[in-house]
N, CA, C and O of each residue as an XYZ file, in Angstrom:
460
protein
N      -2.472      9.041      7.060
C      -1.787      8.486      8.207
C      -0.350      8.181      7.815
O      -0.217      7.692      6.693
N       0.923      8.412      8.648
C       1.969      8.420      8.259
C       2.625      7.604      9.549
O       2.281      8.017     10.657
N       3.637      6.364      9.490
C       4.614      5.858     10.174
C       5.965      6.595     10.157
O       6.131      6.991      9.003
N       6.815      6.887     10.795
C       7.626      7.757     11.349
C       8.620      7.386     11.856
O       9.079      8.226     12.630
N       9.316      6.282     11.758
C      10.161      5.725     12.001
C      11.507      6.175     12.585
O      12.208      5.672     13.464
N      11.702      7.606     11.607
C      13.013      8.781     12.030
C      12.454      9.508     12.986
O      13.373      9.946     13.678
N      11.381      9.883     13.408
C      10.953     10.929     14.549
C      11.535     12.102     14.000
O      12.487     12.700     14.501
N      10.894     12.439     12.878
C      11.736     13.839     12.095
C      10.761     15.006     13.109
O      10.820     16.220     12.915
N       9.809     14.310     14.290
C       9.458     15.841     15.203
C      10.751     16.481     15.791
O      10.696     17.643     16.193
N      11.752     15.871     15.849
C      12.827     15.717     16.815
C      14.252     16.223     16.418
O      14.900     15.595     15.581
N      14.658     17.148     16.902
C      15.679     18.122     16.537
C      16.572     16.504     15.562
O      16.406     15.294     15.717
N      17.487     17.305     14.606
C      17.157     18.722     14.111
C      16.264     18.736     13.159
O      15.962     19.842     12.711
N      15.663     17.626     12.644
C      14.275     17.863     11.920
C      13.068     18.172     12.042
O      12.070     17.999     11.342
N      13.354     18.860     13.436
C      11.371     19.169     13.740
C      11.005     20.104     12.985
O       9.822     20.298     13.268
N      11.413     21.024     11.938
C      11.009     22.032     11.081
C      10.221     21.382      9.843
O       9.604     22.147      9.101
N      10.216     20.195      9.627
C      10.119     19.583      9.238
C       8.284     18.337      9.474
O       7.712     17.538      8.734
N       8.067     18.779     10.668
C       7.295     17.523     11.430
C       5.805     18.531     11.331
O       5.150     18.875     12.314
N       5.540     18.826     10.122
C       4.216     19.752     10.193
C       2.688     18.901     10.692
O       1.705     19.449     11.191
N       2.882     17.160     10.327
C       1.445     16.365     10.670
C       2.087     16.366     12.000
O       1.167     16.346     12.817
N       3.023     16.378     12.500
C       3.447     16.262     14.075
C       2.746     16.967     15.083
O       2.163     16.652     16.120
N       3.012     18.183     14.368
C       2.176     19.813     14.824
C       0.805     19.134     15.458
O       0.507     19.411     16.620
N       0.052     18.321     14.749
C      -1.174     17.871     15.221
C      -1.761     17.563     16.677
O      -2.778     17.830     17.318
N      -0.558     16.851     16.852
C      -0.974     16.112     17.924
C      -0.897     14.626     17.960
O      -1.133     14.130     16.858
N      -0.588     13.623     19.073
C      -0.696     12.439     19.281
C      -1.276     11.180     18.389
O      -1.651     10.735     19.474
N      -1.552     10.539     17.778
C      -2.231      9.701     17.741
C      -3.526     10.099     16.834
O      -4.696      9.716     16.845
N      -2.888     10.921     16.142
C      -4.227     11.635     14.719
C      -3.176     11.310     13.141
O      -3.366     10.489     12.243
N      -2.563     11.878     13.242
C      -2.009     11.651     11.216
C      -0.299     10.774     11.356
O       0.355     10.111     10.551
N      -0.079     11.175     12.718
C       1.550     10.383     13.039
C       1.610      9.363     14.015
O       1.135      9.404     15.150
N       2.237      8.440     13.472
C       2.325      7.312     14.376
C       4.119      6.401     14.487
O       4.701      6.046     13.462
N       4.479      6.267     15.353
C       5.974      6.175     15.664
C       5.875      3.980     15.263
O       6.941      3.372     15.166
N       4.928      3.448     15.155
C       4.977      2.033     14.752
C       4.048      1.526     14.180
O       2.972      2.072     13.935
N       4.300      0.679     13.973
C       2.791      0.080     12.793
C       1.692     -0.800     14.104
O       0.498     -1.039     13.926
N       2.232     -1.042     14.965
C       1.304     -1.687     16.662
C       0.882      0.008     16.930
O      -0.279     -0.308     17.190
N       0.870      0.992     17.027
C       0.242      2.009     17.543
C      -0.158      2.479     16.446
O       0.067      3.585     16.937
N      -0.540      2.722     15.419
C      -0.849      2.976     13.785
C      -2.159      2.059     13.990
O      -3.248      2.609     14.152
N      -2.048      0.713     13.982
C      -3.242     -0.486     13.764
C      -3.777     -0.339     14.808
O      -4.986     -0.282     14.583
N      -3.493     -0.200     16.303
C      -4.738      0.327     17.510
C      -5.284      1.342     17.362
O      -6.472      1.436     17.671
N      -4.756      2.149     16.972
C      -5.465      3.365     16.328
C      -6.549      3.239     14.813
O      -7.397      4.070     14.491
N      -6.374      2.588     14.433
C      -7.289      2.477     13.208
C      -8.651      1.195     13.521
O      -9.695      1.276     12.873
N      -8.421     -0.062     14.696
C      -8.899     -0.700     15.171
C     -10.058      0.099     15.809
O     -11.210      0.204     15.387
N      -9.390      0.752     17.153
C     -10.319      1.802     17.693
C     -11.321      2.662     17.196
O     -12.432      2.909     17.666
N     -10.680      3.148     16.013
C     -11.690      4.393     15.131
C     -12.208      3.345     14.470
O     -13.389      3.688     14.413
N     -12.103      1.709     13.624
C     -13.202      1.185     13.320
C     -14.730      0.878     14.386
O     -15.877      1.306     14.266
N     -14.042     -0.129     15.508
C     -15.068     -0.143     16.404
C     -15.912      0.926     16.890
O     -17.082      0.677     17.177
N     -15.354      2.294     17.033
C     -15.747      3.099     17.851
C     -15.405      4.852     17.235
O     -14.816      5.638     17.977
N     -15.857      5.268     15.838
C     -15.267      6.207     15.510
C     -15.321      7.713     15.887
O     -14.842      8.617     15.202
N     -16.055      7.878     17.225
C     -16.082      8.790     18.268
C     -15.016      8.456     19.086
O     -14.757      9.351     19.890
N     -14.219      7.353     19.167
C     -12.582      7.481     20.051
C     -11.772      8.471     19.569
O     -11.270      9.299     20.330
N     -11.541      8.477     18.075
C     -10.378      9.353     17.931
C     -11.237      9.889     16.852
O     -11.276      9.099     15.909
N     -12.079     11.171     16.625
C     -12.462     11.510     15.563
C     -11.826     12.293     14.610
O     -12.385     12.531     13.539
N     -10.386     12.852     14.956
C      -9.887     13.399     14.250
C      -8.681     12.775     13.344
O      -7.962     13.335     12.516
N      -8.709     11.545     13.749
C      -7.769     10.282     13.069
C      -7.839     10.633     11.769
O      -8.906     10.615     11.157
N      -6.661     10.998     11.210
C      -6.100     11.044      9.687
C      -6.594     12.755      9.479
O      -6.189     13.335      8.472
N      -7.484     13.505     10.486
C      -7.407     15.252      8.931
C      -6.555     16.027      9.472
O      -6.656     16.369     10.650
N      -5.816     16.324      8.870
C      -4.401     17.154      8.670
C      -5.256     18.067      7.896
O      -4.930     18.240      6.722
N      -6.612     18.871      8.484
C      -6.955     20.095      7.124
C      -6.144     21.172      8.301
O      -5.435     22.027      7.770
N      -6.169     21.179      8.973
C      -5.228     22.366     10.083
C      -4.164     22.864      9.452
O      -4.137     24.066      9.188
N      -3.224     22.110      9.142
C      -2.136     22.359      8.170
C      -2.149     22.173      6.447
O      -1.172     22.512      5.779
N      -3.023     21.762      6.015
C      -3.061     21.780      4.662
C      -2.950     22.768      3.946
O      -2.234     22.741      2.945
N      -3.710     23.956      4.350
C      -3.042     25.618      4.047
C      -1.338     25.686      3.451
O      -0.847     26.010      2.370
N      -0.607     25.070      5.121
C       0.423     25.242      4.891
C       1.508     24.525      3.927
O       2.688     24.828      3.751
N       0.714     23.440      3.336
C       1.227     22.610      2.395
C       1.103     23.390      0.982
O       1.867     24.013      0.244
N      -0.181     23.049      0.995
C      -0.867     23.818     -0.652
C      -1.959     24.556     -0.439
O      -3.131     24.212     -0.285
N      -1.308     25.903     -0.447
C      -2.000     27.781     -0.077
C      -3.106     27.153     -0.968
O      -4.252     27.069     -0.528
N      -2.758     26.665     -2.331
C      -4.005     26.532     -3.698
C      -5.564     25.889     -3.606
O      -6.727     26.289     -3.661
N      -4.912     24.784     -3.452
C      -5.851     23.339     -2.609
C      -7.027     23.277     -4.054
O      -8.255     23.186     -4.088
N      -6.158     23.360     -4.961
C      -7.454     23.628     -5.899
C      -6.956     22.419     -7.534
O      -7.258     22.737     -8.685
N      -6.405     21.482     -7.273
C      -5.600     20.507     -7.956
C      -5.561     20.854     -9.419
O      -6.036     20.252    -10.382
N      -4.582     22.462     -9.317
C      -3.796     22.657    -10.597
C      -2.162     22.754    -10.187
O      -1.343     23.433    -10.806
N      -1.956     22.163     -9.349
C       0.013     21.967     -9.088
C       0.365     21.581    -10.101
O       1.422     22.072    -10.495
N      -0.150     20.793    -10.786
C       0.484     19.794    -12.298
C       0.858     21.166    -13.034
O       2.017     21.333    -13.414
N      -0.096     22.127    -13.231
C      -0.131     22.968    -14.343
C       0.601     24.415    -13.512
O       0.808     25.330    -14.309
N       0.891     24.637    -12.468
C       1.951     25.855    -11.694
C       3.182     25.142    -12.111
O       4.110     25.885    -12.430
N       3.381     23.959    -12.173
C       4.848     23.079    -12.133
C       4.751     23.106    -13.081
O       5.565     24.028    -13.114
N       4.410     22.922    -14.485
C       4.430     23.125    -15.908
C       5.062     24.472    -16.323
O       6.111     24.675    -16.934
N       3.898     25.582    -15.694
C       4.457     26.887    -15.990
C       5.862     27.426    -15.547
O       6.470     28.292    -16.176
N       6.345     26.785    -14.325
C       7.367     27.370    -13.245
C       8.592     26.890    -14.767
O       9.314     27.699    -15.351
N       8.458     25.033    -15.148
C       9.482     24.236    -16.120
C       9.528     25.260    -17.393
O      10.646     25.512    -17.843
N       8.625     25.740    -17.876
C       8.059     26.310    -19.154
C       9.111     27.789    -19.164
O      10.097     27.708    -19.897
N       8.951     28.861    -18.525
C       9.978     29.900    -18.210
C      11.051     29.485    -17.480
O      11.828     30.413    -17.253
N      11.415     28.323    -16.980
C      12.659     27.662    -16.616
C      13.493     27.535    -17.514
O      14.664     27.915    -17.522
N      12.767     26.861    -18.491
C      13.387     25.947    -20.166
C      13.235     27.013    -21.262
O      13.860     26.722    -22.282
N      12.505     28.272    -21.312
C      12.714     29.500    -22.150
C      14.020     30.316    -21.487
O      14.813     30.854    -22.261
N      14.254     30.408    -19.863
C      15.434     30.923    -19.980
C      16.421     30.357    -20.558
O      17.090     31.014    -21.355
N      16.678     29.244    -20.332
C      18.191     28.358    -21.034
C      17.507     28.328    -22.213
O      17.687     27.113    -22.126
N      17.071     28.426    -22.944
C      17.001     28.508    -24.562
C      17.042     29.843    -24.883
O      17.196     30.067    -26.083
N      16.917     31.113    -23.911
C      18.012     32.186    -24.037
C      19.080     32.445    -23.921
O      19.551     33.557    -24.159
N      19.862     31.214    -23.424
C      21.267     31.357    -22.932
C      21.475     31.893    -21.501
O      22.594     32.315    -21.208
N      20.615     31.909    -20.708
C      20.636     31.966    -19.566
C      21.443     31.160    -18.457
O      21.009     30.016    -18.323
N      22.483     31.474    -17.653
C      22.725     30.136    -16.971
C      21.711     29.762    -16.260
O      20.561     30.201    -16.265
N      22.339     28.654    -15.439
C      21.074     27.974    -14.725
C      20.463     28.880    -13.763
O      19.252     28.965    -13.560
N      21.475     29.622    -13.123
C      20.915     29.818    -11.315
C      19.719     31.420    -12.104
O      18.613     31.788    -11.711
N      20.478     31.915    -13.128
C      19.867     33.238    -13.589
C      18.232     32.993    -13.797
O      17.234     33.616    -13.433
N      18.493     31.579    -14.687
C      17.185     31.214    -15.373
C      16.187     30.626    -14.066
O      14.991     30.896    -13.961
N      16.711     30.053    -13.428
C      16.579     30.074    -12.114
C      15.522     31.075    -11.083
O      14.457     30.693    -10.598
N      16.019     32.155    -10.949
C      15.775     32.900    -10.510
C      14.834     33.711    -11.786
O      14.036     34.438    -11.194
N      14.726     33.786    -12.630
C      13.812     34.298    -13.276
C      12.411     33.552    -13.531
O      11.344     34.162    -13.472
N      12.502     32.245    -13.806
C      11.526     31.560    -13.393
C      10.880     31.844    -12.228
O       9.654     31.804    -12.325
N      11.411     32.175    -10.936
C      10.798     32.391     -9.694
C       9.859     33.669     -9.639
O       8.733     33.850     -9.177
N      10.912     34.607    -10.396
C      10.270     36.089    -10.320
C       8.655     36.133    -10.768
O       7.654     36.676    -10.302
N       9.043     34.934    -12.369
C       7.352     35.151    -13.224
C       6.656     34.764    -12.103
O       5.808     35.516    -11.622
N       7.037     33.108    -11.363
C       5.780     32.714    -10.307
C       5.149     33.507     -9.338
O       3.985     33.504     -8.936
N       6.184     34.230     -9.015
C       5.925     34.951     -8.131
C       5.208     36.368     -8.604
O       4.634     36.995     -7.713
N       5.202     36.877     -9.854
C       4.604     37.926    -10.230
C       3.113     36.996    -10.317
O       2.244     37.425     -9.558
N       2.816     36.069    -10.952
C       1.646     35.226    -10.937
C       1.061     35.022    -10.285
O      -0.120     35.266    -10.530
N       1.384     34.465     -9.047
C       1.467     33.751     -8.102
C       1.596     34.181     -6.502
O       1.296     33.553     -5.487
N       2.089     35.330     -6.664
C       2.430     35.770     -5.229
C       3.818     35.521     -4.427
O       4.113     34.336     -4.269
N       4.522     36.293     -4.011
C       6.222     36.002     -3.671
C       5.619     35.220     -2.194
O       6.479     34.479     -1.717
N       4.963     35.236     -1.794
C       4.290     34.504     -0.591
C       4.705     32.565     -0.904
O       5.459     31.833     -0.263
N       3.918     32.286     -2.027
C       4.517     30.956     -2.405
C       5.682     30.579     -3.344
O       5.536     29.619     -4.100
N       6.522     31.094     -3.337
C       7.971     31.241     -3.134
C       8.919     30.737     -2.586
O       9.864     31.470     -2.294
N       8.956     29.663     -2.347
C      10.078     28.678     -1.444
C      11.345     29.126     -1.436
O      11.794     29.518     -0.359
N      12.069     29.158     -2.459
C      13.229     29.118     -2.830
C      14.102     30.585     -2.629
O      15.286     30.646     -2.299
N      12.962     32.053     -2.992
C      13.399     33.214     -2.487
C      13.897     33.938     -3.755
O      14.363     33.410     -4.764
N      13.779     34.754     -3.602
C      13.684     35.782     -4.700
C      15.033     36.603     -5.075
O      15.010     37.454     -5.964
């Protein structure tokens, strides 16, 4: 469950508002008085809102993996990051070569940054 204070659904950050995507009154809440009726409700009555808090709809789009080795992709990504500059690589090169291995690994699909 997330409070929302900026309304990042809302230009120009709605690219941004992926638990938004949801819907009403399930993972986003604009105050902590509509946050606590909502969690009140699903105590008393947890057929009111049964979908209160799962964001699995979008979790795909967070982490393709979902398989809790990020620690160890982020290790590997630092690992050929920190072998390029200990080749003398500049940054953006080493940079970009780091991306290439993930992406030969990994798939250019999860690739943020671009190839």
């Amino acid at each position: 469950l997330f409070l929302d204070y900026e309304k990042i659904d809302q230009e120009p950050m709605s690219a941004y508002g992926v638990f938004h995507s949801l819907g009403p009154n399930r993972c986003v809440f604009y105050s902590e008085a509509s946050l606590k009726k909502a969690i009140q409700e699903y105590i008393q009555d947890p057929g009111s809102n049964p979908e209160l808090g799962d964001a699995s709809p979008v979790l795909d789009s967070l982490d393709p993996f979902r398989d809790g080795q990020a620690g160890r992709r982020m290790g590997e990504y630092m690992e050929w990051y920190l072998q390029g500059l200990d080749q003398s690589l500049d940054r953006e090169t080493a940079l970009r070569q780091a991306s290439r291995n993930y992406a030969d690994k990994w798939g250019e699909d999860k690739v943020v940054r671009g190839l």
